[in-house]
ZAMARGU-4260 file (C-alpha; in steps of 0.2 Angstrom, whole numbers, plus 5000, padded with zeros to 4 digits):
<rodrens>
0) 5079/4746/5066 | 5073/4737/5079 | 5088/4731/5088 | 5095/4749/5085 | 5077/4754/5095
5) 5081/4742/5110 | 5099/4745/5111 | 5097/4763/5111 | 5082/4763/5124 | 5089/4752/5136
10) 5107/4763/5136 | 5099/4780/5138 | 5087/4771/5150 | 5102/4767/5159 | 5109/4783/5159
15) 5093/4792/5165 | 5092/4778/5179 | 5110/4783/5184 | 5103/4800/5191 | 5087/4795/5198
20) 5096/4785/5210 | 5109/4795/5213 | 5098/4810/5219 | 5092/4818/5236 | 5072/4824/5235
25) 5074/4839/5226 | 5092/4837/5220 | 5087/4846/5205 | 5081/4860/5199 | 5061/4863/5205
30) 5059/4845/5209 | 5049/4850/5224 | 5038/4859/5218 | 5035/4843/5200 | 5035/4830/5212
35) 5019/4840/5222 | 5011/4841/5205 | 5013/4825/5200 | 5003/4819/5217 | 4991/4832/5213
40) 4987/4826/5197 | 4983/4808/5203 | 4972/4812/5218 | 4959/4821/5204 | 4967/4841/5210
45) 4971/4848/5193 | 4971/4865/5198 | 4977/4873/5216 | 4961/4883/5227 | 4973/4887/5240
50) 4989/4894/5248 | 5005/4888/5258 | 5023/4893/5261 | 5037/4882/5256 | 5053/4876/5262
55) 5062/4893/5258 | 5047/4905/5265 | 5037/4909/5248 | 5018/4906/5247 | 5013/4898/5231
60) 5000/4891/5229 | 4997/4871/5237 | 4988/4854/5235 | 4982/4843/5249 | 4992/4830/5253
65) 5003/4816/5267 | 5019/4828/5274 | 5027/4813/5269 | 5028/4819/5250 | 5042/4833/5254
70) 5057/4833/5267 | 5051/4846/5282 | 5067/4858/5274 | 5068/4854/5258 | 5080/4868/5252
75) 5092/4864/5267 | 5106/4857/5253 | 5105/4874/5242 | 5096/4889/5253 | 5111/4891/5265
80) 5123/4899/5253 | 5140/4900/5251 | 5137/4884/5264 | 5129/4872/5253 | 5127/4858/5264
85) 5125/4839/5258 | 5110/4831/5258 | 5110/4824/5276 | 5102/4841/5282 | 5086/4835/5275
90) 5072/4829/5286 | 5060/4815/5282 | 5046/4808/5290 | 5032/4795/5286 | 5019/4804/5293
95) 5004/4801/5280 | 4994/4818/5288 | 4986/4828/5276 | 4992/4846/5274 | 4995/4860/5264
100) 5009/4856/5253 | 5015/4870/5242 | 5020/4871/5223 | 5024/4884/5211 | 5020/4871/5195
105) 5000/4871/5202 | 4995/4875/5186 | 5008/4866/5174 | 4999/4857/5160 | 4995/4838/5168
110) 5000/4828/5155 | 5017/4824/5160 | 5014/4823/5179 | 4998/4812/5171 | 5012/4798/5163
115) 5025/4799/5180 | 5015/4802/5195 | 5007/4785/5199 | 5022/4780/5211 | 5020/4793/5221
120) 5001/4790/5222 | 5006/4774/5230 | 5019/4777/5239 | 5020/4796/5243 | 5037/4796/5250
125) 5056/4793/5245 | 5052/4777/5238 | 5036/4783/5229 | 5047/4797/5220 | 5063/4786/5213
130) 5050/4775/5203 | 5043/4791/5198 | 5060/4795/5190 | 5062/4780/5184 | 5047/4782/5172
135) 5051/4799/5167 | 5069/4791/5165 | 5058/4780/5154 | 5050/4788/5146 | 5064/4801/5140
140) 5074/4784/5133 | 5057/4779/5123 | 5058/4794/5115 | 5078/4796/5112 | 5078/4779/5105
145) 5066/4780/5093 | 5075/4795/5088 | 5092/4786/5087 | 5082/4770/5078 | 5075/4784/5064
150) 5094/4792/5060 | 5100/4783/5044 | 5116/4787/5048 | 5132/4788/5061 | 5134/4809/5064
155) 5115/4808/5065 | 5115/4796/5079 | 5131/4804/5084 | 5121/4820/5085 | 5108/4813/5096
160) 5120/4806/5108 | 5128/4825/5108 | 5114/4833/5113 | 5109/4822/5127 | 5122/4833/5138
165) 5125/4828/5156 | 5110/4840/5161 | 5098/4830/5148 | 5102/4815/5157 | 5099/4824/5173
170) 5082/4830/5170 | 5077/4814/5159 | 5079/4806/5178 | 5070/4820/5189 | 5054/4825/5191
175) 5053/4837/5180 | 5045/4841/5161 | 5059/4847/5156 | 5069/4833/5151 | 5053/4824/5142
180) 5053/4841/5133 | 5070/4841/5128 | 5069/4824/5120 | 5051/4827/5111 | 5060/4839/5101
185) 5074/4829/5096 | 5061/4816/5089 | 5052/4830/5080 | 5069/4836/5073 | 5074/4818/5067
190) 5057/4815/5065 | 5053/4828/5050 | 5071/4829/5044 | 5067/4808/5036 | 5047/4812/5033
195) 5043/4799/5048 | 5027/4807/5050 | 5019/4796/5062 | 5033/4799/5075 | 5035/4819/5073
200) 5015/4818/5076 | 5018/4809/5092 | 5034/4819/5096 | 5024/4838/5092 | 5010/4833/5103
205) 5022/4826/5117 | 5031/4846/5115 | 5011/4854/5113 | 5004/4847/5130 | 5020/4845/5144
210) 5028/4864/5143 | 5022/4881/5140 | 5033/4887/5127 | 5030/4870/5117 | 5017/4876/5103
215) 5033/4888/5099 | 5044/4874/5099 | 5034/4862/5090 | 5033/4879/5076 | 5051/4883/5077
220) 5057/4865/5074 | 5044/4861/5059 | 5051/4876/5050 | 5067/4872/5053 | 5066/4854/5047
225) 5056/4856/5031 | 5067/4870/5027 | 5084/4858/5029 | 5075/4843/5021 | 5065/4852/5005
230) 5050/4844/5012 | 5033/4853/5006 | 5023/4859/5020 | 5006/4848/5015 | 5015/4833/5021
235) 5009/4840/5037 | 4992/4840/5033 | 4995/4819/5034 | 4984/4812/5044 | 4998/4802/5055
240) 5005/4816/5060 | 4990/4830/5060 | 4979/4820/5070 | 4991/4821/5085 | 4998/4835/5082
245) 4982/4845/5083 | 4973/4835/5098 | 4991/4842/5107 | 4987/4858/5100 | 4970/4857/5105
250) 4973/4853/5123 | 4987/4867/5126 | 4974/4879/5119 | 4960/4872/5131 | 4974/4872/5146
255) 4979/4890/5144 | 4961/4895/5145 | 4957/4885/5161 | 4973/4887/5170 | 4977/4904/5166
260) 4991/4911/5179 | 4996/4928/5179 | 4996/4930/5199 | 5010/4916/5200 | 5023/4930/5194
265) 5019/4937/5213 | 5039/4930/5218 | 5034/4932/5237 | 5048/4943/5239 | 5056/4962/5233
270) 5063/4963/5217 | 5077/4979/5216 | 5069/4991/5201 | 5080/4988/5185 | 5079/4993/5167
275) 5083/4984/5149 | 5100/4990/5150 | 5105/4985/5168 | 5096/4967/5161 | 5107/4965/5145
280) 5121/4971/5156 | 5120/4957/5166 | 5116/4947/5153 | 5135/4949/5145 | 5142/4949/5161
285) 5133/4935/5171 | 5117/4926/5164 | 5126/4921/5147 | 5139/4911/5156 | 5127/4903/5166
290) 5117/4897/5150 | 5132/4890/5142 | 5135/4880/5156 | 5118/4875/5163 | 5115/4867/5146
295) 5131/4854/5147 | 5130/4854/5167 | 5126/4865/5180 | 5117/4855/5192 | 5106/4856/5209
300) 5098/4874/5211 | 5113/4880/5199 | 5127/4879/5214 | 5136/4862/5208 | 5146/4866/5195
305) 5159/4855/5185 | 5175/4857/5178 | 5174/4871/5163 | 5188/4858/5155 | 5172/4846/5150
310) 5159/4859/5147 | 5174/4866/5134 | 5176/4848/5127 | 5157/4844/5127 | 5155/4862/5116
315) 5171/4856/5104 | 5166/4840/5100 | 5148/4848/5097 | 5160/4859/5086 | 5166/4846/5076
320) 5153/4841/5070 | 5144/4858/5066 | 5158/4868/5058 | 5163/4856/5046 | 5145/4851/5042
325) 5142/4869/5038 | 5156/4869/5027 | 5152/4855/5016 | 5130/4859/5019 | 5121/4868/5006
330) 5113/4885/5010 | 5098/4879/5016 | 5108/4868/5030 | 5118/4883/5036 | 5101/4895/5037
335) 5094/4882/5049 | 5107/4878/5059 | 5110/4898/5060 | 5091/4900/5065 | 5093/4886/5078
340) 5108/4896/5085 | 5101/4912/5085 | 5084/4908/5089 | 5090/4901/5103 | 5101/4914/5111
345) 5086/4926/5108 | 5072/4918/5118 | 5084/4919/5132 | 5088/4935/5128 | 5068/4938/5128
350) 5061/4929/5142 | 5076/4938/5154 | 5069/4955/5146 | 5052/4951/5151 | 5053/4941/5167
355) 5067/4948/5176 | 5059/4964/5183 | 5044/4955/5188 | 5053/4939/5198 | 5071/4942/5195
360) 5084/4932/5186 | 5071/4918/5176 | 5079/4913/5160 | 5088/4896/5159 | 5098/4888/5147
365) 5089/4872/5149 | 5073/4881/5142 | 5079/4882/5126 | 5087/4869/5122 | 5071/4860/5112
370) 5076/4872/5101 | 5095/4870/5102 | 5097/4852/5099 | 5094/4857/5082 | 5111/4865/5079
375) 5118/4847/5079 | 5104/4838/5072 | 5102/4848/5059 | 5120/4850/5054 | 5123/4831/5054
380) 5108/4828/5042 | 5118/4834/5028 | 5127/4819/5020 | 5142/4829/5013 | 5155/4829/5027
385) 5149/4810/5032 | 5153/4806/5016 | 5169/4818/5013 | 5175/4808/5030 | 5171/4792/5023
390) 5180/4792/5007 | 5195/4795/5016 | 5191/4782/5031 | 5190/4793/5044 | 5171/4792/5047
395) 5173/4775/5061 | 5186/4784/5069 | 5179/4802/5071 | 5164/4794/5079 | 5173/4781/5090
400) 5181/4797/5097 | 5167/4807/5099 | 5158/4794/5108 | 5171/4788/5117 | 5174/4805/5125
405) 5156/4807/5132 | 5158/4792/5141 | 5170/4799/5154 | 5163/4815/5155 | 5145/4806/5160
410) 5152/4798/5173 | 5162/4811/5179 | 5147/4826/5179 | 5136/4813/5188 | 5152/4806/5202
415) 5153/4827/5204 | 5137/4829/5209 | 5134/4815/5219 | 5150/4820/5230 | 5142/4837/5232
420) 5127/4829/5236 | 5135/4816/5250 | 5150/4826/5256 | 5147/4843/5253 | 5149/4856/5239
425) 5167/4859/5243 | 5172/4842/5244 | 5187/4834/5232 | 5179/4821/5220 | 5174/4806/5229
430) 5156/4797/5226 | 5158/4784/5237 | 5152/4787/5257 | 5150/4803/5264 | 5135/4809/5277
435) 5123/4804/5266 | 5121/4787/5254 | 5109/4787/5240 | 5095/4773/5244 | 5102/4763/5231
440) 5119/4765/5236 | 5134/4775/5229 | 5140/4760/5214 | 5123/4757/5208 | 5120/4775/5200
445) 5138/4776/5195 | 5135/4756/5188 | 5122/4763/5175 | 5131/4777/5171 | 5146/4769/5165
450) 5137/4755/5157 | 5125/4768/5150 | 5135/4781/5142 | 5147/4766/5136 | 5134/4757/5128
455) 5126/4772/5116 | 5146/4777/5112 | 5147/4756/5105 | 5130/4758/5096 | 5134/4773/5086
460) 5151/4767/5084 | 5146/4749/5078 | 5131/4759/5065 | 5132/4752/5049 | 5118/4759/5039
465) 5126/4770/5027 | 5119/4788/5027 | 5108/4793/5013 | 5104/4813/5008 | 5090/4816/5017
470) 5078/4824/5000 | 5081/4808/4991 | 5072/4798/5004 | 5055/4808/5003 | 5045/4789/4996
475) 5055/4776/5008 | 5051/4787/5024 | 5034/4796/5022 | 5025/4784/5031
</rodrens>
């Protein structure tokens, strides 16, 4: 377990690392306004008194601190549309002057800007932020490997690899809690599906303190994981993972209560009358295919795409392993995988309904996947089809192709971006020179993609722990 621990941390470490270098200042989305916060937090201002306009024109509400922190135009790459430009359009200065320096995420819970925002403390600049990502990066592959080190099993691991999709990766090495949210929940999933108590307790108050929909999250997944894996609900009440779980719980009541933030749905700007209908309209027509695609890879401020060929190949592989699981799974396997599913696509549905006539289109598909990733993780926790595929020698070489597949795509969604990023959004694929260079360079990011990726496809291929039904393993893993 062990070994599997270090393996699996230093190749998503890798991975994560890949995007933090290869990334303008705010190359992702919100980075601006996270990367603000995180300075914020570290210089004792946990909650915004006053008011500035950002890049784009928008007052929000704004910390004090250096103009070095942000580019003077900090939306130069994405505000200028169709003409997305690459990132040489940004301006940079060194100027340690205090200011008024916007963000919209003034009021975010601190706990994750808390764990990442030291470097920029230090240096608050271009330098400051990449070891920013680099902890986030880290902390992300902490939590993914632990995940990976708990799955008994190869379509377990297999699963976990799945669901750290191109965009994962992305967020896990950006400032941004949303990637540290994403992989929290697939700890808690693995977590609870194999009664590792002490890690979902960790993992559920990681989800409680560093998002605002995580105490529905931490809900959605516990009732999903003790449904698949029979376990009683008063394992919960075990100290291991109560003790956490409720000091989480605890500080995201206390937060909501101090930092309440009803004015921040003022969008500085006219939003056009609309009603339910025109939303779910637009919904089918528009906002779904944007989803589907946001949560394999749709990058920047949503204006880099890639090829619908890998997003299609990402969702069949996914496919594989879901439809026959559900197949072979019992009825309590298919419920919660159905619940995942469902449950997913209707919080989109929701938060669009509800947010869209106050600040326009809001609901992302990155949002939900906390609660998504348990579509695959909860359909490879069912030992039948592993077993199915084994007995007929197929299980090494259905994984070997899965995770062989992602390795190419990896690299290619993180090449596409950095092309868009050097050379402009229109520009054939070609990472390497362009107006702008990435501090590290073009190879390094691309360097720790491809060894990265490559090295979680050869650990969950090389898995030799035999997978084992997860309700017989209640005494072994209730620690």
């Amino acid at each position: 377990m062990r070994r599997a621990f270090l393996v699996a941390f230093a190749a998503f470490f890798l991975l994560g690392t890949a995007w933090a270098l290869a990334l303008p200042v705010n190359g992702t989305y919100d980075e601006k306004q996270h990367l603000v916060r995180a300075y914020a937090v570290w210089t004792g201002q946990w909650l915004p008194h006053e008011h500035a306009a950002d890049a784009s024109g928008i007052t929000t509400n704004a910390f004090r601190g250096p103009r070095s922190l942000l580019p003077e135009n900090a939306d130069c790459t994405w505000i200028d549309k169709p003409a997305y430009r690459p990132a040489s359009c940004l301006i940079t200065n060194g100027d340690r002057t205090n200011t008024l320096v916007p963000s919209a995420a003034a009021r975010y819970s601190p706990v994750y800007y808390a764990l990442v925002g030291l470097p920029l403390r230090i240096s608050p600049d271009g330098t400051g932020l990449i070891w920013a990502r680099l902890l986030s990066a880290a902390l992300s592959a902490l939590v993914l490997a632990a995940a990976v080190a708990i799955a008994p099993g190869r379509l377990e691991r297999l699963a976990v690899l799945l669901v750290t999709t191109p965009m994962a990766a992305d967020l896990a090495g950006s400032i941004n809690p949303n990637g540290l949210e994403i992989s929290a929940a697939v700890l808690l999933f693995v977590a609870a599906l194999h009664r590792r108590w002490a890690a979902a307790g960790v993992a559920a108050a990681l989800l409680f303190t560093v998002r605002d929909l995580g105490p529905f999250f931490v809900v959605a997944v516990l009732a999903l994981a003790l449904l698949v894996s029979r376990a009683h609900p008063r394992a919960l009440l075990r100290p291991v993972f109560a003790v956490p779980a409720a000091l989480g719980a605890a500080f995201a009541v206390f937060w909501a209560a101090v930092a309440a933030r009803g004015s921040d749905l003022d969008p500085g700007r006219p939003i056009a009358p609309t009603t339910s209908g025109a939303i779910l309209s637009d919904i089918v027509d528009n906002r779904a295919e944007f989803w589907a695609r946001q949560i394999i890879g749709q990058f920047g401020y949503g204006e880099t795409t890639i090829s619908i060929a890998v997003i299609g190949l990402w969702y069949l592989l996914v496919a594989a392993l879901v439809l026959p699981a559900l197949w072979f799974g019992d009825r309590r396997l298919r419920l919660g995988v159905a619940a995942a599913f469902l449950g997913s696509a209707a919080l989109l549905v929701a938060l669009e309904l509800y947010f869209a006539p106050k600040v326009g289109h809001f609901a992302h598909g990155r949002y939900v996947m906390p609660l998504g990733v348990g579509v695959a993780l909860l359909a490879a926790s069912g030992d039948r089809y592993a077993q199915w595929l084994r007995e007929r020698g197929r299980l090494g070489w259905f994984v070997l192709i899965c995770a062989g597949l992602t390795v190419p795509m990896q690299l290619y969604a993180l090449a596409r971006v950095m092309t868009r990023f050097q050379r402009g959004i229109s520009a054939g694929l070609n990472p390497f020179g362009g107006t702008w260079t990435p501090p590290a360079g073009s190879l390094a990011p691309l360097l720790c993609a491809v060894v990265g990726a490559a090295l979680l496809a050869v650990m969950v291929t090389r898995s030799s722990v035999r997978p084992t039904p997860v309700h017989s393993t209640a005494n072994t893993l209730s620690n």
